[in-house]
N, C-alpha and C positions, 0 to 999 in steps of 0.2 A: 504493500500500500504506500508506505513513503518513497519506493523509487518510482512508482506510478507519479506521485504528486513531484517529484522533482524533476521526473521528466515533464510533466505539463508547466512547471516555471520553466524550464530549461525553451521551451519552443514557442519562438518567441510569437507563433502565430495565437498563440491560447493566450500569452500575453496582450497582444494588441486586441485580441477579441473580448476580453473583462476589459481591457480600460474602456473600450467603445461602449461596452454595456452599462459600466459605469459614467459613460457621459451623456445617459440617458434623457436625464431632463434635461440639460443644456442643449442639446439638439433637438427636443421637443421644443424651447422656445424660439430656437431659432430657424426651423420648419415648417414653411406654410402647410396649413390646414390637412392639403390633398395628397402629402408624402407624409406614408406613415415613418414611424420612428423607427420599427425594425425593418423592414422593405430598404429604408435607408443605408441602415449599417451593413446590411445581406450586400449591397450593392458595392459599399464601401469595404468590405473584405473582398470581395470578390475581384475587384477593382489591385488591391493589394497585395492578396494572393496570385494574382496573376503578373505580378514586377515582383521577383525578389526581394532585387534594388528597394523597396520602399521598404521595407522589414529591418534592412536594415541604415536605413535612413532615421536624420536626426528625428524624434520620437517626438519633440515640443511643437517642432516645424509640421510635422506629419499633421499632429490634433489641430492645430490653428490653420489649417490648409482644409482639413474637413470641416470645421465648425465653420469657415468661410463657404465651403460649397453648398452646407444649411442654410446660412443665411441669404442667399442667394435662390435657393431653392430648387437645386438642379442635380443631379446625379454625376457622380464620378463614374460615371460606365464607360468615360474613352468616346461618346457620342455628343451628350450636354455638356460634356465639363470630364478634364483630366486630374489626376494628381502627378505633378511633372519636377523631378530629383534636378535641382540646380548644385552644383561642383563650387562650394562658399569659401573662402580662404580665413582658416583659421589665424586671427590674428596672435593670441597664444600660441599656438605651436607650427606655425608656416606652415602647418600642410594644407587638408581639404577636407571639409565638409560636406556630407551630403543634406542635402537643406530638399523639403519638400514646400512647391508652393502648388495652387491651386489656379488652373486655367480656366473657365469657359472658354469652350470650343462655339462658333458661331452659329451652331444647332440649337445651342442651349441659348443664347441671345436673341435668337430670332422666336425661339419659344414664349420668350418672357415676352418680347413685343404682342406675339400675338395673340397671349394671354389678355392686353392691357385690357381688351374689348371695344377698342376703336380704330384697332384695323384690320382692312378686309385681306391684305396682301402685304409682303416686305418678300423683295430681292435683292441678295448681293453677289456680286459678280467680279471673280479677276478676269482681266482683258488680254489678249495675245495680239502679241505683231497679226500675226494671220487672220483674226477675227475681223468680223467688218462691227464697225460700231459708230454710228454718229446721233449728233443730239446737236438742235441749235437752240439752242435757248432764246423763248417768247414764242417764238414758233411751233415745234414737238412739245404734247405735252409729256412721252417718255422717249427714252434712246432705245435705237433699231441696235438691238445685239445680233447675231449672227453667229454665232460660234461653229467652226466643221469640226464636228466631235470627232470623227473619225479619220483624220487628218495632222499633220503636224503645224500646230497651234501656232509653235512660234515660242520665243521669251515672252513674258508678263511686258504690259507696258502702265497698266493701271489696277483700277479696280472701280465699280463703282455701287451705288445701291439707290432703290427708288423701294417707296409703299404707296399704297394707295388706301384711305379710309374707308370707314361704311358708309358714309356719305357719297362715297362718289369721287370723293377731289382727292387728287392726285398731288403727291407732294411733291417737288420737284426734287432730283436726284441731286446725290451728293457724288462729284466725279474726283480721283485723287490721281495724279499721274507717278510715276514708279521711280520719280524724285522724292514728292512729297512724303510717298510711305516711307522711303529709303531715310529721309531727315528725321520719321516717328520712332523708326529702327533704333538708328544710332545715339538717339538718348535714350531710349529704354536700359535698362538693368539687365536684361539680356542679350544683347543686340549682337552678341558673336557667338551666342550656344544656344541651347534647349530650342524652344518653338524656333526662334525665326531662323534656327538653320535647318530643323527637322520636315516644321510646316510653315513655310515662308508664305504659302497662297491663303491659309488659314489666319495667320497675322494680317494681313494684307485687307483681307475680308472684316476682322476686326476692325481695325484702323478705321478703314472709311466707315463704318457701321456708327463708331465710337461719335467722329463727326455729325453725320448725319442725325444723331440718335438727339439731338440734342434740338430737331426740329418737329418731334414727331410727339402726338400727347402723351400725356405720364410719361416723360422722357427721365424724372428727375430717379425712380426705382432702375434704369437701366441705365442711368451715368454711375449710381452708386453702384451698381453691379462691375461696371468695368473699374470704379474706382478701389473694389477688391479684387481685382483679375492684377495679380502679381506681376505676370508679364507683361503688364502694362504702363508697370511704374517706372519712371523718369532714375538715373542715376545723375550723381550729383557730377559728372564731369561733363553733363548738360548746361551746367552753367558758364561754364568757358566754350561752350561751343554755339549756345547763345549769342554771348557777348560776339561772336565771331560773324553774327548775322544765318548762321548755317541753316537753325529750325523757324526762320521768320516766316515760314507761311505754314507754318504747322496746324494754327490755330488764329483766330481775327474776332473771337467775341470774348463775352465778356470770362474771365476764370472763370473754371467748375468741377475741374477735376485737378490731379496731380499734377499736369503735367501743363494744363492751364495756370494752376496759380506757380507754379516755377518761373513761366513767362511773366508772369504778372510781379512778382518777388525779382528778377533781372530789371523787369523795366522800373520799379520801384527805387532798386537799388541805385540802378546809373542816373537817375534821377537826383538822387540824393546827393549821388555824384558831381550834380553840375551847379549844387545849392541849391536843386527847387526842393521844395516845403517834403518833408515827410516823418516817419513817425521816430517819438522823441527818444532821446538817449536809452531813456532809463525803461523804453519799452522795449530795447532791441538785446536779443541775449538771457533774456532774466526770465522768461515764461519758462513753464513747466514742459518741457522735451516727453518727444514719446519713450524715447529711449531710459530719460529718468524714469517715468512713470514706472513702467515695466518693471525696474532692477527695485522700486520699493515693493511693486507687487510681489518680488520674486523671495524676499525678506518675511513675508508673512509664512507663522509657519503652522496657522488651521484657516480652515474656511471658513470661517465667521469674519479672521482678522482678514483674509481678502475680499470678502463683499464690504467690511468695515471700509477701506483702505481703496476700495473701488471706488465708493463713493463719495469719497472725498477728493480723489486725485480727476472724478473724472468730469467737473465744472471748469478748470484748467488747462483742457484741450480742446482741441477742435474737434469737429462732429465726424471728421473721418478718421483722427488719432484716437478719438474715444471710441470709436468701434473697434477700431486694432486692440485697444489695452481691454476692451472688451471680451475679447476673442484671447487672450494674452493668459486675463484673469482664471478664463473657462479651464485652461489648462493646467493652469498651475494650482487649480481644487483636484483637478484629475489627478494630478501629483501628489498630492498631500493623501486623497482618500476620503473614502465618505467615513473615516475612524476619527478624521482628524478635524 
């Protein structure tokens, strides 16, 4: 009997299967309505069991990668939404990490949209040299795609996506040419591994999606969607390439996501730069960081003092850092145990 039971701690899939069991409620609240809570996890073992690699991937990374596909409300089945091993450089010991983040795949995006109930249609499209495709704008109210499925397509030269409402009216497309995505690329966090070198066409579909999404109703659930899509997020030596002019047509309205307010945080900055007006000394530097937040969550050592400790730190952040340390907290009760 006790090598029975050492073998089931010994393997780590019976491990990973009680902690998922164990984060039973927290994935219940973070689970729309019409995915049950074990259908979920069935999904997300299944998902895991089928990548070694994630078994034995970081364990913190792994739960906050799932608790984001709940919140979100999509399945990790490799169809709505992946679980995808990024290669993290340990700044303790120079090696590597394997860090788990969470993708929506554009199946799972276009799900959500047409969930919202306001529209009748949504296509996204990458374009090939070889394709015929045009759009005059005022004139067409969609572009004539073509594509010879059976044929050699060609290189990528864009992407583009159009919906149509239940009304009737037709939004116009959002068109991105294979510069523009290629500028989204290269501030991403990823921009030389995982998705955009495995699924370049699926990033690409994203991208313009991500745009576009932000003209379409109830756009504000599918910007936060992509504002936890990992592979989505901005690295910080986007700031020098910025300033460089490189991602200036990235984005022209107003900030909304990550990668908006980085542009909005540069132009702020060079601003500040040339003496015009902005914000005072003693506001820059001194707010509460996601990264603090986290390391006092990580200091709590029962779950009482991290819901305590949640609640306090998290009037202090912003409404997308507060869902990170949200999702942060979840983990770190997982850790502790329902004893503690």
């Amino acid at each position: 009997m006790a090598t029975q039971l050492q073998e089931r701690r010994a393997d780590p899939a019976v491990a990973l299967r009680q902690s998922l069991a164990q984060m039973s409620d927290q994935l219940k609240m973070a689970l729309p309505a019409h995915i049950a809570v074990d259908k979920f996890q069935r999904v997300t073992m299944t998902a895991i069991q089928s990548n070694p690699d994630l078994l034995n991937a970081d364990r913190r990374s792994l739960f906050g990668a799932v608790v984001k596909a709940a919140q979100d409300g999509l399945l990790p089945d490799g169809r709505e939404g992946a679980l995808v091993i990024f290669n993290t450089r340990n700044r303790s010991s120079g090696g590597w990490d394997k860090k788990v983040q969470w993708m929506p795949m554009i199946a799972g995006v276009l799900k959500k949209i047409r969930q919202s109930g306001e529209i009748a249609s949504v296509d996204v499209h990458v374009v090939h040299e070889h394709d015929k495709f045009t759009y005059r704008p005022g004139l067409d109210a969609v572009p004539v795609f073509e594509p010879d499925w059976f044929a050699d397509r060609g290189n990528p030269i864009g992407a583009y996506a159009i919906a149509t409402l239940k009304s009737g009216e037709v939004v116009p497309p959002e068109i991105m040419n294979v510069a523009q995505i290629e500028a989204v690329r290269k501030v991403s966090r990823a921009s030389d591994k995982g998705p955009w070198v495995d699924w370049w066409g699926e990033m690409a579909r994203k991208t313009v999606m991500r745009r576009f999404a932000k003209r379409l109703p109830s756009s504000t659930d599918i910007e936060a969607e992509f504002e936890r899509d990992d592979t989505m997020v901005a690295k910080s030596a986007a700031l020098a390439m910025a300033a460089e002019g490189e991602i200036a047509q990235i984005e022209t309205e107003q900030p909304a996501g990550r990668l908006d307010v980085l542009e909005h945080q540069i132009q702020s900055e060079q601003a500040a730069d040339d003496g015009s007006e902005g914000p005072a000394d003693n506001e820059r530097g001194e707010r509460l960081t996601l990264d603090q937040a986290m390391a006092e969550i990580d200091q709590c050592g029962t779950v009482i003092d991290v819901d305590t400790k949640l609640e306090s730190l998290l009037p202090d952040l912003s409404e997308a850092d507060g869902d990170d340390l949200f999702v942060h907290a979840g983990v770190r009760k997982t850790e502790l145990g329902p004893g503690k």
